[in-house]
C-alpha atoms as an extended CHARMM CRD file, in Angstrom:
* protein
*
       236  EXT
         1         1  UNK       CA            -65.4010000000       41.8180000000      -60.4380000000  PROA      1               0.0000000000
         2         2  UNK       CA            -65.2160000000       40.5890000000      -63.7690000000  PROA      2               0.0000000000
         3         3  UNK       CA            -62.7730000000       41.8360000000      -66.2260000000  PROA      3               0.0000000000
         4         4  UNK       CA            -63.4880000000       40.8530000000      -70.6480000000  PROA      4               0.0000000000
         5         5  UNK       CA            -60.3310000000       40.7710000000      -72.4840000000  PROA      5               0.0000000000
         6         6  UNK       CA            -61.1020000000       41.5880000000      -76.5090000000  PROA      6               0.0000000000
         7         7  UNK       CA            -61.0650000000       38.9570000000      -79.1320000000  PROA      7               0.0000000000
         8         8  UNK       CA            -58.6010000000       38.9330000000      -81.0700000000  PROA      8               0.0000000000
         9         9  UNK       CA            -58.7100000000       40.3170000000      -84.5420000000  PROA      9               0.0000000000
        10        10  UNK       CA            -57.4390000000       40.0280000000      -88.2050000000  PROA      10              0.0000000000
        11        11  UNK       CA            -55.4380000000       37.0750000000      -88.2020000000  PROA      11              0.0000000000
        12        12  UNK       CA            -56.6200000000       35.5370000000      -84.7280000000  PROA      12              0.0000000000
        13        13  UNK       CA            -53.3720000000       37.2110000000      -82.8830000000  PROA      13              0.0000000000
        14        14  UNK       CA            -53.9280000000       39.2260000000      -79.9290000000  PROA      14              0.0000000000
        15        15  UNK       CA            -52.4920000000       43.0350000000      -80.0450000000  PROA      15              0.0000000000
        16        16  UNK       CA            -49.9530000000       43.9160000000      -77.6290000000  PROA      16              0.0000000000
        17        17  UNK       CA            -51.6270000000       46.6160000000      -75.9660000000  PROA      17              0.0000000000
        18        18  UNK       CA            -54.0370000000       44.3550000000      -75.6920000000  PROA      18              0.0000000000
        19        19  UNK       CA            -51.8580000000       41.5900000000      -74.2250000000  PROA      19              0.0000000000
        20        20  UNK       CA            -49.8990000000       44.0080000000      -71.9210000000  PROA      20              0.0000000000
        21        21  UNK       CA            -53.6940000000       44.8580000000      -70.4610000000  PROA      21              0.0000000000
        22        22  UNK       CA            -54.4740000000       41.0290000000      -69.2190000000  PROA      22              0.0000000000
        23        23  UNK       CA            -51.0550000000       40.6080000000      -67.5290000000  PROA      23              0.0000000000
        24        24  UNK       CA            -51.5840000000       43.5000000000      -65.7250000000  PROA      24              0.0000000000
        25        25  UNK       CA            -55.0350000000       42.1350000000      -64.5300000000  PROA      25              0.0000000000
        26        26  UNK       CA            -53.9400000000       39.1240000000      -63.5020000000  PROA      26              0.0000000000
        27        27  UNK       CA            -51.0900000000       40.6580000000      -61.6050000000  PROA      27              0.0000000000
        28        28  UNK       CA            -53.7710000000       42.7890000000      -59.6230000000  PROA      28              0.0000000000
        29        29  UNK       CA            -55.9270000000       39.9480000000      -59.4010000000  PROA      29              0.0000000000
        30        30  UNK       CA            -53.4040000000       37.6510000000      -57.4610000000  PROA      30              0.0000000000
        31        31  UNK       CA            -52.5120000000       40.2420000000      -55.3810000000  PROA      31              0.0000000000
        32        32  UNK       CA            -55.8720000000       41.7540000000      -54.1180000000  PROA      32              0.0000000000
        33        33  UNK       CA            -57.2820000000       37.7850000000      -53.3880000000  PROA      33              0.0000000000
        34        34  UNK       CA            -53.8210000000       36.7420000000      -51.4130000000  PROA      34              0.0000000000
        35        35  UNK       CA            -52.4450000000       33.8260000000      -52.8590000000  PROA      35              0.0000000000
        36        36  UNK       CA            -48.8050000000       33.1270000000      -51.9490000000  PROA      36              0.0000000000
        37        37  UNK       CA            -47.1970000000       30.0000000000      -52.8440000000  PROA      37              0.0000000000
        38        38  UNK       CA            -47.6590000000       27.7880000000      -49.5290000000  PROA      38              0.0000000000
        39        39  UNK       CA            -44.3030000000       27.1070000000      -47.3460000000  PROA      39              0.0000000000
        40        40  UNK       CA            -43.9780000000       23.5120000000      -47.2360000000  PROA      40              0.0000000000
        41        41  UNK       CA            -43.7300000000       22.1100000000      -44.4880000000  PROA      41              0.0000000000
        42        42  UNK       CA            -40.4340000000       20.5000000000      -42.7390000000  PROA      42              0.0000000000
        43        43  UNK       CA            -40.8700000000       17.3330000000      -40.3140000000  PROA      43              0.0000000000
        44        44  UNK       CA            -39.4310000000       18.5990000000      -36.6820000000  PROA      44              0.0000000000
        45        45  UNK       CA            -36.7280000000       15.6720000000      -35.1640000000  PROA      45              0.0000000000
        46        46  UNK       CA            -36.1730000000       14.6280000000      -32.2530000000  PROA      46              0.0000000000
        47        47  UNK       CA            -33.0810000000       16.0780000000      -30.7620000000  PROA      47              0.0000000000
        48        48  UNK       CA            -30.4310000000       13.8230000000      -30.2960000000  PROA      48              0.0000000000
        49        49  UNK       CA            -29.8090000000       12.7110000000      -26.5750000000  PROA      49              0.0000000000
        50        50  UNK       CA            -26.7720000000       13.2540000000      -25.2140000000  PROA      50              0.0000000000
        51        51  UNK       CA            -25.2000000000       10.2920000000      -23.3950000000  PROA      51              0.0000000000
        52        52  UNK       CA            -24.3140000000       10.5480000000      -19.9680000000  PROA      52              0.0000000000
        53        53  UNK       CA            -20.9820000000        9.7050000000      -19.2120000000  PROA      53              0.0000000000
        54        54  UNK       CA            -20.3430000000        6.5230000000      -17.2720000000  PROA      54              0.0000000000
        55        55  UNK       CA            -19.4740000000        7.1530000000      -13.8420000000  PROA      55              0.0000000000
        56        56  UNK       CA            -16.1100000000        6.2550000000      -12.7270000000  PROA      56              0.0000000000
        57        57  UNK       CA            -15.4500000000        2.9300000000      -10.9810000000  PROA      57              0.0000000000
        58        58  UNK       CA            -15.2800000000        2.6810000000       -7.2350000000  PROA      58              0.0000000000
        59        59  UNK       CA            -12.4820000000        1.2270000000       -5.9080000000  PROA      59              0.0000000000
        60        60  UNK       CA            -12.4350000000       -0.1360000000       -2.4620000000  PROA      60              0.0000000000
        61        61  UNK       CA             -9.0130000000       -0.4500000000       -0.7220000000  PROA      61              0.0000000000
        62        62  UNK       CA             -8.1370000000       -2.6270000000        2.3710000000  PROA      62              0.0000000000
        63        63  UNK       CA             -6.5590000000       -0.0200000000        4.5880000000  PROA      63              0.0000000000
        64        64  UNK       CA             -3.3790000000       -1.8890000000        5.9440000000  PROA      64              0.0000000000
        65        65  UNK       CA             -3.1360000000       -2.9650000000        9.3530000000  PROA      65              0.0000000000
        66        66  UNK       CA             -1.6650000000       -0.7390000000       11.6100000000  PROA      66              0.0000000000
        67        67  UNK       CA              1.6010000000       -1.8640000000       13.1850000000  PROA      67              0.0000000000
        68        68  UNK       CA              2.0330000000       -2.3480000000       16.9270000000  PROA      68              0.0000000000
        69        69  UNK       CA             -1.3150000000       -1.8920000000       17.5600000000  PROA      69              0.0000000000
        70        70  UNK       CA             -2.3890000000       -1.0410000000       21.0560000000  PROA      70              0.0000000000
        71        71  UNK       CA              1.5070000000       -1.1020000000       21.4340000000  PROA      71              0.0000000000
        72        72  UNK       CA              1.7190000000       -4.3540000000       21.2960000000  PROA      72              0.0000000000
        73        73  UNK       CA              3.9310000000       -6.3000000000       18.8040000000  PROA      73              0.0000000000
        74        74  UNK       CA              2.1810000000       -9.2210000000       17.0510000000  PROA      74              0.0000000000
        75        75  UNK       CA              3.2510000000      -12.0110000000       14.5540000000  PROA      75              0.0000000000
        76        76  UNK       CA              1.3810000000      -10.1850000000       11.6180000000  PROA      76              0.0000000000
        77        77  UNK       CA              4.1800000000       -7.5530000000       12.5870000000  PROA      77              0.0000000000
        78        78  UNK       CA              7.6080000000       -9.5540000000       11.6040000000  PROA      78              0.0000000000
        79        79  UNK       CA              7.3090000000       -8.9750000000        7.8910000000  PROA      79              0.0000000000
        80        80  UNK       CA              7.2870000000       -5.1470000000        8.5680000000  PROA      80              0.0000000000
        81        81  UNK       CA             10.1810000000       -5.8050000000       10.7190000000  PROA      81              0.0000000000
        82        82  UNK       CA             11.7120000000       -7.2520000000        8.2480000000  PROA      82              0.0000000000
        83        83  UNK       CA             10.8800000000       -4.9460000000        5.4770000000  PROA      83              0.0000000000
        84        84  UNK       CA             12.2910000000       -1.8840000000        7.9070000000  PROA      84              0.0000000000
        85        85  UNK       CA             15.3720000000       -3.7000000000        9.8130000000  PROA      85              0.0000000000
        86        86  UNK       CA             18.2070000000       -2.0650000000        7.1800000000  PROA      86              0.0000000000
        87        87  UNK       CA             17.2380000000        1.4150000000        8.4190000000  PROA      87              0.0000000000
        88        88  UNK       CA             16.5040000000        0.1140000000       12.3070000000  PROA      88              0.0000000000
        89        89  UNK       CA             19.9090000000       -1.5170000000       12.2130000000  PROA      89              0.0000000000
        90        90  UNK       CA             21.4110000000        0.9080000000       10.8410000000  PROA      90              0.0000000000
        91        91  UNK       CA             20.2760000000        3.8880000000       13.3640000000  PROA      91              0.0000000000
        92        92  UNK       CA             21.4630000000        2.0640000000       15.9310000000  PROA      92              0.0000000000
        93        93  UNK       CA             24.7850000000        1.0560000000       14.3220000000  PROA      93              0.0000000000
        94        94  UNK       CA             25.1910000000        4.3820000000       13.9930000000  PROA      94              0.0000000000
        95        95  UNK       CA             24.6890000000        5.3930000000       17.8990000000  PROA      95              0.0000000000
        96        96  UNK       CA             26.8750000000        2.8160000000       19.0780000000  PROA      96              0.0000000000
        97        97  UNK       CA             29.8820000000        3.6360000000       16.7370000000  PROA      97              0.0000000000
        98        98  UNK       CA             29.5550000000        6.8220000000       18.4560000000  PROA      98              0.0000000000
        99        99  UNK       CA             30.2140000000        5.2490000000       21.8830000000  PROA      99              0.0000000000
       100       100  UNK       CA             33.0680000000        2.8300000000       20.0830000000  PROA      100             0.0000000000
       101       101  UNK       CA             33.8070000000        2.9070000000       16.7740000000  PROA      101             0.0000000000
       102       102  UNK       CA             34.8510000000       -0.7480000000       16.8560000000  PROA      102             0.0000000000
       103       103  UNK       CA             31.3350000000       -1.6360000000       18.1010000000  PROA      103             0.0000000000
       104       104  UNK       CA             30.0620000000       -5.0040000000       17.1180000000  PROA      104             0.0000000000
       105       105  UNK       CA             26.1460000000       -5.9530000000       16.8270000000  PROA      105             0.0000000000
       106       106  UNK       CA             25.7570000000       -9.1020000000       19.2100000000  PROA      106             0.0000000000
       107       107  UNK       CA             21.8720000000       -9.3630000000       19.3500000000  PROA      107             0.0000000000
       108       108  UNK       CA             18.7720000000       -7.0700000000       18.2840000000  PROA      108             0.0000000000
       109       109  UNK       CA             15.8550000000       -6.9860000000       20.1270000000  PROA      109             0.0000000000
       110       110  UNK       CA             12.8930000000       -5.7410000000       18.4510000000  PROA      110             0.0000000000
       111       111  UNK       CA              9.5030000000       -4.5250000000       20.1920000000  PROA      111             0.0000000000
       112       112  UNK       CA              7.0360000000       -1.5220000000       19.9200000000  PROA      112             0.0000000000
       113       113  UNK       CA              7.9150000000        1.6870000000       21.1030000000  PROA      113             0.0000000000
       114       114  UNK       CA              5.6410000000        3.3630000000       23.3500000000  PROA      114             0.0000000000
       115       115  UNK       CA              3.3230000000        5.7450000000       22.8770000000  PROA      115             0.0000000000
       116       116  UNK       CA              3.6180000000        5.5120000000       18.5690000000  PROA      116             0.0000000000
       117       117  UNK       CA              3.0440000000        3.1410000000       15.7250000000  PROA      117             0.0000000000
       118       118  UNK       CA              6.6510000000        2.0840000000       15.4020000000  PROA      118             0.0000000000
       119       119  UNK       CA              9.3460000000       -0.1750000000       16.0210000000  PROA      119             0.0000000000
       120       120  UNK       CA             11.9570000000        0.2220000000       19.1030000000  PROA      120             0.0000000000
       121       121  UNK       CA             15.4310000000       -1.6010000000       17.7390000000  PROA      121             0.0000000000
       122       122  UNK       CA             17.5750000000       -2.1170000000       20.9700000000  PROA      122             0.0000000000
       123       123  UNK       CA             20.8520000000       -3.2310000000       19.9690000000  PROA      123             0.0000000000
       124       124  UNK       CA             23.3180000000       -5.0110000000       22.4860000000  PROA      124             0.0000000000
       125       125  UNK       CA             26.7700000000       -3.9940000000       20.7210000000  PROA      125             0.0000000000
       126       126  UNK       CA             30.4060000000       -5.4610000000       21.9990000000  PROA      126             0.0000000000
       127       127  UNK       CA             33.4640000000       -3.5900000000       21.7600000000  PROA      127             0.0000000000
       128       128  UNK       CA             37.0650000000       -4.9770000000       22.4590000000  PROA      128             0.0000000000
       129       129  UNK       CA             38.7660000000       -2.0000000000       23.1040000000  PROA      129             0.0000000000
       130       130  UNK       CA             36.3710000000       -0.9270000000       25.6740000000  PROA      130             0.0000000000
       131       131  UNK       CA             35.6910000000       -4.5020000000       26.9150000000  PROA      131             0.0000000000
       132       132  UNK       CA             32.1280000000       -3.7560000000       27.3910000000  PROA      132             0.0000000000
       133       133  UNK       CA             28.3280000000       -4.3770000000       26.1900000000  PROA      133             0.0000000000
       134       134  UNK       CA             26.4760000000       -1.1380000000       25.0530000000  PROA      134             0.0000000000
       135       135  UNK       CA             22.6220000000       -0.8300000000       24.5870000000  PROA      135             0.0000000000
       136       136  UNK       CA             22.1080000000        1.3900000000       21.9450000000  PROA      136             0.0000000000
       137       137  UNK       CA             18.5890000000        2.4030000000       23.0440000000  PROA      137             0.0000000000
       138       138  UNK       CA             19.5790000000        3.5070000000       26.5050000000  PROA      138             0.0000000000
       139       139  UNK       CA             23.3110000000        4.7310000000       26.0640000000  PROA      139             0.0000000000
       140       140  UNK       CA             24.1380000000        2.5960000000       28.8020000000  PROA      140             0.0000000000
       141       141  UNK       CA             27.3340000000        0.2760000000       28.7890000000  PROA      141             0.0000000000
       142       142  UNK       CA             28.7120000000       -2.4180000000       31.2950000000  PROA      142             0.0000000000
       143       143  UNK       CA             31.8740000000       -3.9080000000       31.4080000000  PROA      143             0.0000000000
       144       144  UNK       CA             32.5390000000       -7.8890000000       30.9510000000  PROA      144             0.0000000000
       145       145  UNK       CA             35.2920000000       -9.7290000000       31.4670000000  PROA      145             0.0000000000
       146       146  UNK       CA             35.3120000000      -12.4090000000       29.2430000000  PROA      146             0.0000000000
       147       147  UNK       CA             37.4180000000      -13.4390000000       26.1640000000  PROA      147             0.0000000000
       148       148  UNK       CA             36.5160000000      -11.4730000000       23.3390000000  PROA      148             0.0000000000
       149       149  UNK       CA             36.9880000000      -13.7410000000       21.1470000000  PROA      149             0.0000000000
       150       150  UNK       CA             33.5940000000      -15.5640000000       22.4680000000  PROA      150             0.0000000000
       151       151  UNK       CA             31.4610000000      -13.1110000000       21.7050000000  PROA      151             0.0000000000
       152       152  UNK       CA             29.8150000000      -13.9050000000       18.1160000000  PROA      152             0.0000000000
       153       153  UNK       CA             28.7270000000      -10.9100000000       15.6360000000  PROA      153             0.0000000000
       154       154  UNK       CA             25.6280000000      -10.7540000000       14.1890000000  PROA      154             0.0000000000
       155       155  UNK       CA             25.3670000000      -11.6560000000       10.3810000000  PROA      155             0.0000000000
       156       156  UNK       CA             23.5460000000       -9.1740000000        9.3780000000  PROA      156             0.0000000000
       157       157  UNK       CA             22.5680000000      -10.2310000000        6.1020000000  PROA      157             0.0000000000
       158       158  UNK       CA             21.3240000000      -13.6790000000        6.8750000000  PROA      158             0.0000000000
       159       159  UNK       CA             18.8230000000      -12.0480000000        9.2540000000  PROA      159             0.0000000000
       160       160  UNK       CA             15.2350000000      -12.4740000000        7.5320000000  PROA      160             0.0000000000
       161       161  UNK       CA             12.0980000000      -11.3920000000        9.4330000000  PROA      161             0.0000000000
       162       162  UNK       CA              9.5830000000      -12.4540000000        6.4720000000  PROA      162             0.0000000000
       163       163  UNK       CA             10.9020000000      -16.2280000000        6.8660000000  PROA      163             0.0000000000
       164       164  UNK       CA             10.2910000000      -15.7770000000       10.7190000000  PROA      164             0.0000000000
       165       165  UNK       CA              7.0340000000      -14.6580000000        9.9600000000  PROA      165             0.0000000000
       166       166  UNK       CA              6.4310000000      -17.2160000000        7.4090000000  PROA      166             0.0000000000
       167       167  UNK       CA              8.0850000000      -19.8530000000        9.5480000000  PROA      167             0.0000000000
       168       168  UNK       CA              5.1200000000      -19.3390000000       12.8670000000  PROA      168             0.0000000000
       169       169  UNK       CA              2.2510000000      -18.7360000000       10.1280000000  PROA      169             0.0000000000
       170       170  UNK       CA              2.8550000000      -22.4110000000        9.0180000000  PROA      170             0.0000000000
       171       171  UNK       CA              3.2160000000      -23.3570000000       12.7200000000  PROA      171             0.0000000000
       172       172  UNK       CA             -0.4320000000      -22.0460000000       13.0840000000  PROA      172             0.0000000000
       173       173  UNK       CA              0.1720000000      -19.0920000000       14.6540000000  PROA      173             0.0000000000
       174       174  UNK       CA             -2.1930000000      -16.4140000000       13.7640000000  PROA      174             0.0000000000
       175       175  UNK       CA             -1.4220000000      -12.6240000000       12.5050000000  PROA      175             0.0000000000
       176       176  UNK       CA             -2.6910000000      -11.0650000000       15.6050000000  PROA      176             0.0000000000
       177       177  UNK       CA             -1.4470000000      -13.5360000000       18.1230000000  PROA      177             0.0000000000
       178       178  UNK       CA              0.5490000000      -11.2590000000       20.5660000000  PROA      178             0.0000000000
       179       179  UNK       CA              4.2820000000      -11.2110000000       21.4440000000  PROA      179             0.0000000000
       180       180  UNK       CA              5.4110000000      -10.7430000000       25.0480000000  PROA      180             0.0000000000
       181       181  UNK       CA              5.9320000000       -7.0370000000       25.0460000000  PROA      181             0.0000000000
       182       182  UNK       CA              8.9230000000       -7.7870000000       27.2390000000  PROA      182             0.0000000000
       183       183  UNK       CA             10.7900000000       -9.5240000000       24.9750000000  PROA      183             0.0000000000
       184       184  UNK       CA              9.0220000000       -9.1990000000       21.7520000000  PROA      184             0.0000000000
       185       185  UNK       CA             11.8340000000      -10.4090000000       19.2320000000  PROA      185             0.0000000000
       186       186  UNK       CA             14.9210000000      -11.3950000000       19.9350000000  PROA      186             0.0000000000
       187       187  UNK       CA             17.7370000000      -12.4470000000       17.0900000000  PROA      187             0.0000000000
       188       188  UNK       CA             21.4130000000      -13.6300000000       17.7370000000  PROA      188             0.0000000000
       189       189  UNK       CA             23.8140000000      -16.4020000000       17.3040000000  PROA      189             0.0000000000
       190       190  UNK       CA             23.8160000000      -19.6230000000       19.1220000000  PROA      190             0.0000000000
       191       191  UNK       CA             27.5980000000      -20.6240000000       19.4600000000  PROA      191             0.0000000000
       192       192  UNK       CA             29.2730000000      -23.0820000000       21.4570000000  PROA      192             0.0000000000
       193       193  UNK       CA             30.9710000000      -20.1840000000       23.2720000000  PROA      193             0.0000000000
       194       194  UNK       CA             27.6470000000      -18.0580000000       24.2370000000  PROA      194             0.0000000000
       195       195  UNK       CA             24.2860000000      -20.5310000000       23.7260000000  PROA      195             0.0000000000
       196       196  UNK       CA             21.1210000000      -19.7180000000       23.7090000000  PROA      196             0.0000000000
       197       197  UNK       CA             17.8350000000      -21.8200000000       22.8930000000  PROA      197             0.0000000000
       198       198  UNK       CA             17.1210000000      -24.6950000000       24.3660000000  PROA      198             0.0000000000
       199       199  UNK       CA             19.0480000000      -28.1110000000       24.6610000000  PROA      199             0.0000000000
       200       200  UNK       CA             19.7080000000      -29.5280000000       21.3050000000  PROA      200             0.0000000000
       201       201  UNK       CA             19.1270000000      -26.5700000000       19.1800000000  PROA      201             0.0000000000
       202       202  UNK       CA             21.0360000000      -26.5900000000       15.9220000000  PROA      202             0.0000000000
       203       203  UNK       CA             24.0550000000      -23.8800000000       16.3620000000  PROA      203             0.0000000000
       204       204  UNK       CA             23.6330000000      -20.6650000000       13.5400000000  PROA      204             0.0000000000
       205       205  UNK       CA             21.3770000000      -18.0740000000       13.8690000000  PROA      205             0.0000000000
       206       206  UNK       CA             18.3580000000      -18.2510000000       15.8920000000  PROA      206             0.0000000000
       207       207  UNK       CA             15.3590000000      -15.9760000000       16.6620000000  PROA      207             0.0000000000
       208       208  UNK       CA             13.3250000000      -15.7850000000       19.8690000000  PROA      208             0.0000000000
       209       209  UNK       CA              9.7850000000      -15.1350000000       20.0950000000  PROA      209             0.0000000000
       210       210  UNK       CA              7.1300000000      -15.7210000000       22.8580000000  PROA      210             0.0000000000
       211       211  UNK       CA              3.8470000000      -15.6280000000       21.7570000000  PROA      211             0.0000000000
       212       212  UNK       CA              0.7480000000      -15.2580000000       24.3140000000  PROA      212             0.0000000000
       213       213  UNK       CA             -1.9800000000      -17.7370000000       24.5190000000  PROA      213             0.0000000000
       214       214  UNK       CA             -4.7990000000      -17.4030000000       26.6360000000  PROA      214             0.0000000000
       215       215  UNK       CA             -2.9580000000      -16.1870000000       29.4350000000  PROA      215             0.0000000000
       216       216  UNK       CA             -0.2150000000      -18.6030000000       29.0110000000  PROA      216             0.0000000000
       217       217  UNK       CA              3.0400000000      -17.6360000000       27.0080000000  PROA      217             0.0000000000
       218       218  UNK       CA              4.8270000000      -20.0840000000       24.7050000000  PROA      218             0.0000000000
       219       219  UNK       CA              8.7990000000      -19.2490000000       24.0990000000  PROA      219             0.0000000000
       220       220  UNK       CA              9.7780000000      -20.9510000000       20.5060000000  PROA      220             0.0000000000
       221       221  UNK       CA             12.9990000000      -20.6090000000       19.3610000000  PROA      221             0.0000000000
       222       222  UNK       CA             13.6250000000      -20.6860000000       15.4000000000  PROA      222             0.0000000000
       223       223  UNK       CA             16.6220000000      -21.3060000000       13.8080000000  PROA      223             0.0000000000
       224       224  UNK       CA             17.6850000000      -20.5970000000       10.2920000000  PROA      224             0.0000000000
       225       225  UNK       CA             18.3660000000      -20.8670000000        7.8800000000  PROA      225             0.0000000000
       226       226  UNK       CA             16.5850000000      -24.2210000000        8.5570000000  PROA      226             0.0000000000
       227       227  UNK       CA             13.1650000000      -22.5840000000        9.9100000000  PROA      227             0.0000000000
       228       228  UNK       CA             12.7830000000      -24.7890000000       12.5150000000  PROA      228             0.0000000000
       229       229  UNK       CA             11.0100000000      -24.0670000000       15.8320000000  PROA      229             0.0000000000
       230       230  UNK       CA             12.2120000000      -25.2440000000       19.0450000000  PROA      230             0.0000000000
       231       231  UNK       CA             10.4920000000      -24.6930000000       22.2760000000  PROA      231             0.0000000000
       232       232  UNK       CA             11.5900000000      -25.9010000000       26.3800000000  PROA      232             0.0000000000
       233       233  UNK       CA              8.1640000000      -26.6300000000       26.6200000000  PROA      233             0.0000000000
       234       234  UNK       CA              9.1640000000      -29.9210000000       23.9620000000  PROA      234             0.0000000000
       235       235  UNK       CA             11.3490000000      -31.2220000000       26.5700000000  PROA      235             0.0000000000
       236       236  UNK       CA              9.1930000000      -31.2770000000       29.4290000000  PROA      236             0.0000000000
């Protein structure tokens, strides 16, 4: 369709009405044919990625190694000795006061006690009012006639499992080399009044240990604070 808008007239101006007519036209004409002003278009991103967190390090411990395994005490076991003789001397400083309260520590044996992952402390106490040994593990006492004044004390702060243990690990003793559970360790005094160790051992405190070999047992004696290890087997 086809629409003539007049000429203009007179002085070359177009009349209002006139005017008014062709906006109107164009109006409809926009309308009936659909134009719209076109949506511009908008790029689509990417979305960002997310990172994934890092996952946490794994951290692999060495479990420790059981004490008296297999009840059965073993050089690797002194330094935990050591590290638990306060409270083992203790409990069984305790039980013997109870028998004597003038009870004196003369030696402490240390071994595994049965059945459980733990230490046995049996204590051989002295009392002079009693004149009589007492073994604080069994509660059992027996008289001795001797001169009290021979019967040492033990020092109980120069006693030092970790320098024991230290002491047969430069010796070339291994950590799992078994101690005689019979014995398994034995600490004291060796005094000119009650010895113990073998000939020529140097007088102070001494530990005894015998370690198990391929069937055969070795007894060392070590004496501190010098860390030396004596054996009968030297003399032979």
């Amino acid at each position: 369709m086809t629409f003539e808008i007049p000429a203009a007239s007179g002085r070359g101006h177009m009349p209002a009405p006139a005017l008014a007519f062709a906006v109107v036209i164009c109006l409809l004409l926009a309308g009936c044919t659909g134009l719209s002003v076109p949506t511009p278009l908008i790029a689509e991103s990417d979305p960002t990625a997310t990172p994934s967190p890092s996952p946490a390090p794994v951290t692999l411990l060495t479990p420790e190694p059981e004490r008296c395994a297999g009840g059965r005490l073993r050089v690797g076991d002194l330094a935990a000795v050591g590290d638990e003789w306060g409270g083992g001397v203790q409990s069984a400083i305790e039980i013997a006061r109870a028998w004597r309260p003038d009870a004196q520590l003369v030696t402490m044996q240390v071994g595994c006690a049965p059945l459980e992952a733990g230490f046995r402390w049996q204590g051989t106490f002295y009392s002079r009012t009693a004149q009589s040994f007492f073994l604080s593990d069994t509660g059992m006492s027996e008289p001795a006639e001797i001169d009290p004044a021979s019967v040492p004390a033990l020092p109980l702060d120069e006693v030092d499992f970790r320098e024991l243990h230290l002491a047969l690990a430069r010796a070339g003793y291994e950590e799992d080399a078994e101690l005689n559970p019979a014995t398994g360790v034995t600490v004291r005094l060796n005094a000119a009044t009650d010895p113990f160790g073998p000939p020529g051992t140097p007088q102070g405190l001494l530990y005894h240990v015998a370690v198990v070999d391929q069937g055969n047992v070795q007894d060392l004696f070590v004496s501190s604070p010098g860390w030396t290890i004596h054996s009968y087997q030297d003399r032979d």
